[in-house]
C-alpha positions in Angstrom: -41.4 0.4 6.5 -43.8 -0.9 9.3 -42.2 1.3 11.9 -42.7 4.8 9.9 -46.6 3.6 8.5 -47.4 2.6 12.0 -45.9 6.5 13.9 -47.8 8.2 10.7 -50.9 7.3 12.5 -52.5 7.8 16.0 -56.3 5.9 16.1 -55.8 2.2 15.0 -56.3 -1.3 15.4 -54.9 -4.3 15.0 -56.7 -7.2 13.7 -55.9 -10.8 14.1 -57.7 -12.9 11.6 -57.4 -17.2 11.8 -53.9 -18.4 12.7 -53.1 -21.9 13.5 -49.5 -20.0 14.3 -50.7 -17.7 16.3 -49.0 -18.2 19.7 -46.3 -17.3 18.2 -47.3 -13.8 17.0 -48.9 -13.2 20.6 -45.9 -11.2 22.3 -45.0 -9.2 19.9 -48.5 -8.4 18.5 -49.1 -7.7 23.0 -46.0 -5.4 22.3 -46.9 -3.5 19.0 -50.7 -2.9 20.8 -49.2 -1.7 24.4 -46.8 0.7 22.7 -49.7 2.3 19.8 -52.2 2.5 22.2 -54.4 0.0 19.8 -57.2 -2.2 20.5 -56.7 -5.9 19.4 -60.2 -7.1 17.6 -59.0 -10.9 17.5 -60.9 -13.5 15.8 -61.2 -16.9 18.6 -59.3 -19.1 15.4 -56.4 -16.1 15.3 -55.3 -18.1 19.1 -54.7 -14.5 19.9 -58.5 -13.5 21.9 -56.6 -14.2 25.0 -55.9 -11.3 28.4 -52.7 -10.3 27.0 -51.6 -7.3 29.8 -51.9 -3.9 29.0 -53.8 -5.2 26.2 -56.9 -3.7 25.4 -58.8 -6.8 23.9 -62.3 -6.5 22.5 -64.4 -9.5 22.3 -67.6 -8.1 20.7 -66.4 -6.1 17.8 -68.4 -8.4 15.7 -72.1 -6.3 17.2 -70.3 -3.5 18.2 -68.8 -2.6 14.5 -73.0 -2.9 13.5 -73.8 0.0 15.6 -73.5 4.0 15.2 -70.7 4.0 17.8 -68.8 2.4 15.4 -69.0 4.6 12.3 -68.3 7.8 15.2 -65.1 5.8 16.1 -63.7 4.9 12.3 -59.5 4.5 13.2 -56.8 6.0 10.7 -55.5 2.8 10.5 -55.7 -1.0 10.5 -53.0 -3.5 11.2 -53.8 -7.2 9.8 -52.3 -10.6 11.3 -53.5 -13.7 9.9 -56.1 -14.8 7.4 -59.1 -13.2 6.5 -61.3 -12.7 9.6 -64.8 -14.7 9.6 -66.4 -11.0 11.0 -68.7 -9.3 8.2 -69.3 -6.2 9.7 -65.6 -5.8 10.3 -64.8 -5.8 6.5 -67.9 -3.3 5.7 -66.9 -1.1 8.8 -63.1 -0.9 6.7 -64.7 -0.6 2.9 -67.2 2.0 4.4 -64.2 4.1 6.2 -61.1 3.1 4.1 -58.3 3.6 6.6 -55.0 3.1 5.9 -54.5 -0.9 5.9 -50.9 -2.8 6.8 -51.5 -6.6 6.1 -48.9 -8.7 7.8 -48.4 -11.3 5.5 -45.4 -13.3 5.6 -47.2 -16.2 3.3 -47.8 -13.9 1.0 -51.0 -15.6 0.3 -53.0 -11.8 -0.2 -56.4 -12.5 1.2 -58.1 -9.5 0.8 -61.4 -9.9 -0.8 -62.3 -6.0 -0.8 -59.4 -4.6 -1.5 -58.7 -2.4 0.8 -55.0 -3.5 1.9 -52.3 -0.2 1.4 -49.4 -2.0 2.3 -48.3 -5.8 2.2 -45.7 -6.7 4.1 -44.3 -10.0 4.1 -42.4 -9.9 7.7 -42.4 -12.1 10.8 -43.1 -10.9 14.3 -39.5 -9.7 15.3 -39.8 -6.8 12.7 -43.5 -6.6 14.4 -41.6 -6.3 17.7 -38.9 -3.8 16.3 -41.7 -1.6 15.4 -43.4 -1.5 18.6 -40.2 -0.3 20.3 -39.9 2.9 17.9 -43.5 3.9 19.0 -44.0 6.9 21.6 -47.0 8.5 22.9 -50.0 6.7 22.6 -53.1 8.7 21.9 -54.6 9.5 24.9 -58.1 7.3 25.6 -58.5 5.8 22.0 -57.6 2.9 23.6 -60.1 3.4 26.4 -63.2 4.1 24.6 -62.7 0.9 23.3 -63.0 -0.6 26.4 -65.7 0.8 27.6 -67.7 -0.2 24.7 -66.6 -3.4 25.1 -67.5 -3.4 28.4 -71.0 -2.1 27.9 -71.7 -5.0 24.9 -70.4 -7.7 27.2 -73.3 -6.7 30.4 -76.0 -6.1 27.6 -75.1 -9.5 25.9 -75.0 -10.9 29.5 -78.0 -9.0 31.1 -80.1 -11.0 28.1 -78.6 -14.3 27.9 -79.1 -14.9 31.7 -82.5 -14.4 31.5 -83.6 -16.8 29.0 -83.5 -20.4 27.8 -80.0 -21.8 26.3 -79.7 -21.2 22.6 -76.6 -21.0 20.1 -75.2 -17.7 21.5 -75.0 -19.0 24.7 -73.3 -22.3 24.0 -71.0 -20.2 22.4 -70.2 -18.5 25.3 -70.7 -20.9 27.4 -67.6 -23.1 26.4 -65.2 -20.3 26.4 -65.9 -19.8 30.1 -66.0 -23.8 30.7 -63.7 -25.6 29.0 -60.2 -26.1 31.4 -56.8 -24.8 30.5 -55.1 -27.2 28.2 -58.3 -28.0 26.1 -58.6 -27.5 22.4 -61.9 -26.3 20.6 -63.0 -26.7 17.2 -65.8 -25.1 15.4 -67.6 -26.1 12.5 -68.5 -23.7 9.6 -72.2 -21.9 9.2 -73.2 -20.4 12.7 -71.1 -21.8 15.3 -67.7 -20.3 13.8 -69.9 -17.0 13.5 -71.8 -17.4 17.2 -67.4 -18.2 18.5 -66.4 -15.1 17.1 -69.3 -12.9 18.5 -69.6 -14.2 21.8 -66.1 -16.4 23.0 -64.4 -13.9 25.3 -60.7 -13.7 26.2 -59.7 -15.8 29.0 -56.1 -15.8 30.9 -55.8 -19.4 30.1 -55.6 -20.0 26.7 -57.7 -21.7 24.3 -56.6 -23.0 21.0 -59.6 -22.8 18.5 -59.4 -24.4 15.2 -61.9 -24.2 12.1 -61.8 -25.3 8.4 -62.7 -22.4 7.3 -63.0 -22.1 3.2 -64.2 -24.6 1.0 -64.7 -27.3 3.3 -67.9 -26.1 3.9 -69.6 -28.2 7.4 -67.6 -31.8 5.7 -65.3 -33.4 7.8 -65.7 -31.2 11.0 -65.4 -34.3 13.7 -63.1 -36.0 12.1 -60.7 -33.0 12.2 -61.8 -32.6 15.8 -60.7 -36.3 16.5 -57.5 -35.1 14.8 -56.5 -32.6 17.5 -57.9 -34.9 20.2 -55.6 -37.7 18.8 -52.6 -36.0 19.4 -53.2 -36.4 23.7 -55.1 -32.8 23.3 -58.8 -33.2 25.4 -60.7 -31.5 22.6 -64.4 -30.3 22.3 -66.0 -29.5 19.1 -69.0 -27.6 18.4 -71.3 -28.3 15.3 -74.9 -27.9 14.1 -77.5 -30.8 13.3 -76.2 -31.1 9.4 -72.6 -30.8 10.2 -73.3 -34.1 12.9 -74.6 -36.0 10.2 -72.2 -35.0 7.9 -69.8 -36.5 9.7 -71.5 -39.8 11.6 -68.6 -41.8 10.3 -65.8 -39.4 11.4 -68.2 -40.2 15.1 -67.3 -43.7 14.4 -63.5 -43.2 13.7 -62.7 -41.0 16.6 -64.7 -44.5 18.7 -61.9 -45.9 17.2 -58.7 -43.9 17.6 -56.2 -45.4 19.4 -54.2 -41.9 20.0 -50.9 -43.7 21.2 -50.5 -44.2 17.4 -50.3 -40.3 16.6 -47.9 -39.7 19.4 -50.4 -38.8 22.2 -50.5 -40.7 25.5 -53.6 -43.1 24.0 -57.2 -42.3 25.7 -58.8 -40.3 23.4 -60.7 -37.1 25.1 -63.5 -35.6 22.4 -66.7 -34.2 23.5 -68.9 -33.0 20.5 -71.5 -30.2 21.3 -74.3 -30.5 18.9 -76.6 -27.7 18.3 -79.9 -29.0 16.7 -82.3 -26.1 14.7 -83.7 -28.2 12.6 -81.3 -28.1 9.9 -79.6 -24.8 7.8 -81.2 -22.5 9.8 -78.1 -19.8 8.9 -80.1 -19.3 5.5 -83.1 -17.5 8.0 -80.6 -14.9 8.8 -80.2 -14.2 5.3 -82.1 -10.9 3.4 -84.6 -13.4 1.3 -85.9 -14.8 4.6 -89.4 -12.8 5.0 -89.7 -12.1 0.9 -89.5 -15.1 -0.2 -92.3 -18.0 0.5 -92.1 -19.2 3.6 -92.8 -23.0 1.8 -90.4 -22.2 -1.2 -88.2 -20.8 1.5 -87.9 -23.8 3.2 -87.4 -26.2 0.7 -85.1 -24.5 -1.4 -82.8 -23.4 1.4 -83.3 -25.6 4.8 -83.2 -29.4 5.2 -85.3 -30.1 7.8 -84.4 -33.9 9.2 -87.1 -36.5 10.1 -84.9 -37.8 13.7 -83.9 -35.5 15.8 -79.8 -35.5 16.5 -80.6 -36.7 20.6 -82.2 -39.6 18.6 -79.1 -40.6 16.5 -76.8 -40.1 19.3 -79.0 -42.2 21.5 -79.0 -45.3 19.2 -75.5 -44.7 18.2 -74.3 -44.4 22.0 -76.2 -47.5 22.6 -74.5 -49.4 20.2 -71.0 -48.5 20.6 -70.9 -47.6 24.2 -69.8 -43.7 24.2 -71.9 -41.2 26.4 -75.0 -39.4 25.4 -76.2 -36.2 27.1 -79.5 -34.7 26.0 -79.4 -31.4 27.8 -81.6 -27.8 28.1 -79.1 -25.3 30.3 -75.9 -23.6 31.1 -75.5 -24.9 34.2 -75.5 -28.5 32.6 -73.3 -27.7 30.1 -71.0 -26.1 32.6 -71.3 -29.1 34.6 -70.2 -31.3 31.5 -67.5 -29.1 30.0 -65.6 -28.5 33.2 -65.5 -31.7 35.0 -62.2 -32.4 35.9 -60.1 -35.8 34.4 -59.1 -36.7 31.1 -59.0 -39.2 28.5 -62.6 -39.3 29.3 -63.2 -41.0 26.0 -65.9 -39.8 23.3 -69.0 -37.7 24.5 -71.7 -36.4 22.6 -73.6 -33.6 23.8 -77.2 -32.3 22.3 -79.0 -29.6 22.5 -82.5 -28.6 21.3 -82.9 -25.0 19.7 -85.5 -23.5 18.7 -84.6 -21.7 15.5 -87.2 -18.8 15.4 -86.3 -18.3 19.5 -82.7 -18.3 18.1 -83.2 -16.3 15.4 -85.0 -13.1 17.5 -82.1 -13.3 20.3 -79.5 -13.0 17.9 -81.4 -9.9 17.0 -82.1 -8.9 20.2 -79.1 -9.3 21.1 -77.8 -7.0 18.6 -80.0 -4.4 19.7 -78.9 -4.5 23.0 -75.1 -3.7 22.4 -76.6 -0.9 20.1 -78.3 0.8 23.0 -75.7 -0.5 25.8 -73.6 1.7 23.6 -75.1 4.2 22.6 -74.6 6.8 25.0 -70.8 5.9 25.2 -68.5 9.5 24.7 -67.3 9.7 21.1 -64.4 10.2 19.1 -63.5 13.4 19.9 -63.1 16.0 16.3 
């Protein structure tokens, strides 16, 4: 059924939404994409944003699905892998164009919240890979354009980020170019799954990224990090200011981990990147910010803490003896995330943002892939 939806049409894509089983989907998805001629718009918690060759893997779909090109670029077709992606503008760019939409579902756990799906299938990725090897003829620079756009975001995003202070999106990026093969990331709800997904860019090593996405709302997040890291995986995990304190006692437990006990080789290796805005700052990027009272704004929707998260992790290092860096830049961050060694213990990284700063980059930065883009050759009639 796959193989005859699939040769019916020529512009799709393939998306990859959050898989913790997604390594094992990564050949034959490779395969199904090399033999349509389809870009792969893959989610970081899908484990399939990797360089897969002949691939044509797009890392910014997230700003580039918010622009004009977009909507002169709709596909015939979407193919769906996985859960339901964390991307917003890629479920409005389907509902506004309404493509013909394959969900690959083997769970059969029907995740599609706007109902666009056309046909469930509940295969595996051998029938995936049968497919792929009944497909001929590829059209000719769908594929491509895709590329280039891609290719056109990533020097805009770059361009700006370079040039100014380290904020969210470029800690975001920052530990997908940083972090060594063999390490694990996880990514706490509210902005940092959001700034992963828009900024994380495929790398020929690997990375697995995890994320509780659903109803565990920012709960928990360290202690699942300490989780992976307890298994002998060196793991880094990126929260906000409320998502640290959330979890001070999972800080405490993953002090305590003996990994040997979980089957890992003992030394446990977590570093956890915290991002401090001064508490629910997603809420700013929301419609009611600027209508509503900046006052009522504030205290209905942020929670603004008294100490700063450098102060917390300063008097907690000091009592228990794990490492505390307070830091401002890329080049520090790099400096921390890629130093070789493991079983380094627990680390605890913080970094100041500025949440209006962060606020007018992220919008800035949207801007930019609109214009980098905007003169790129479109779909062809």
């Amino acid at each position: 059924m796959l193989s005859e939806w699939a040769a019916a049409h020529e512009r799709g894509v393939v998306v990859a939404g959050p898989m913790w089983d997604g390594d094992r989907w990564a050949d034959a998805v490779a395969e199904f994409c090399r033999a349509s001629g389809w870009p792969l718009l893959a989610e970081p918690c899908s484990q399939l944003r990797r360089q897969l060759d002949g691939v044509v893997v797009n890392d910014h779909h997230d700003l580039l699905l918010r622009t004009p090109w977009a909507d002169a670029e709709p596909p015939d077709a979407v193919l769906r892998i996985g859960g339901a992606p964390t991307c917003k503008p890629l479920r409005l760019w389907i509902e506004r164009h309404r493509p013909a939409f394959a969900f690959v579902d083997p769970a059969s756990t029907w995740t599609d919240g706007s109902f666009s799906v056309s046909l469930h299938l509940t295969i595996g990725p051998e029938a995936v890979t049968d497919t792929a090897r009944t497909l001929l003829s590829p059209e000719s620079g769908w594929a491509q354009r895709w590329a280039d756009a891609d290719a056109r975001a990533a020097a805009a995003i770059d361009g700006l980020l370079d040039a100014e202070p380290l904020l969210e999106a470029g800690v975001a990026r920052q530990l997908g170019r940083s972090l060594p093969a063999g390490h694990a990331l996880y990514v706490s709800n509210s902005m940092p799954v959001r700034d992963i997904d828009s900024y994380l860019r495929a790398r020929a090593e690997p990375l697995a990224v995890h994320a509780n996405r659903g109803a565990s709302g920012i709960d928990g997040v360290i202690s699942a990090a300490t989780g992976v890291a307890a298994s002998g995986t060196p793991t880094a995990v990126l929260v906000g200011d409320l998502a640290f304190r959330h979890d001070l006692g999972g800080l405490v437990g993953a002090f305590d981990t003996v990994p040997a006990t979980h089957g890992g080789s003992g030394g446990l290796d977590l570093t956890v990147v915290v991002v401090d805005n001064g508490g629910g700052t997603i809420f700013s990027f929301l419609p009611a910010y600027g209508v509503i009272d900046p006052g009522a704004f504030d205290r209905l929707l942020t929670t603004p803490p008294e100490r700063s998260s450098a102060e917390l992790a300063s008097g907690l290092s000091a009592a228990m003896g794990f490492e505390h860096h307070h830091i401002g830049s890329c080049d520090e961050l790099h400096a921390l995330l890629a130093a070789p060694g493991s079983n380094r213990g627990v680390r605890v990284i913080t970094i100041d943002v500025d949440a209006d700063a962060n606020r007018d980059q992220h919008r800035r930065l949207a801007d930019a892939v609109a214009a980098a883009v905007r003169g790129a050759e479109p779909r062809s009639q």
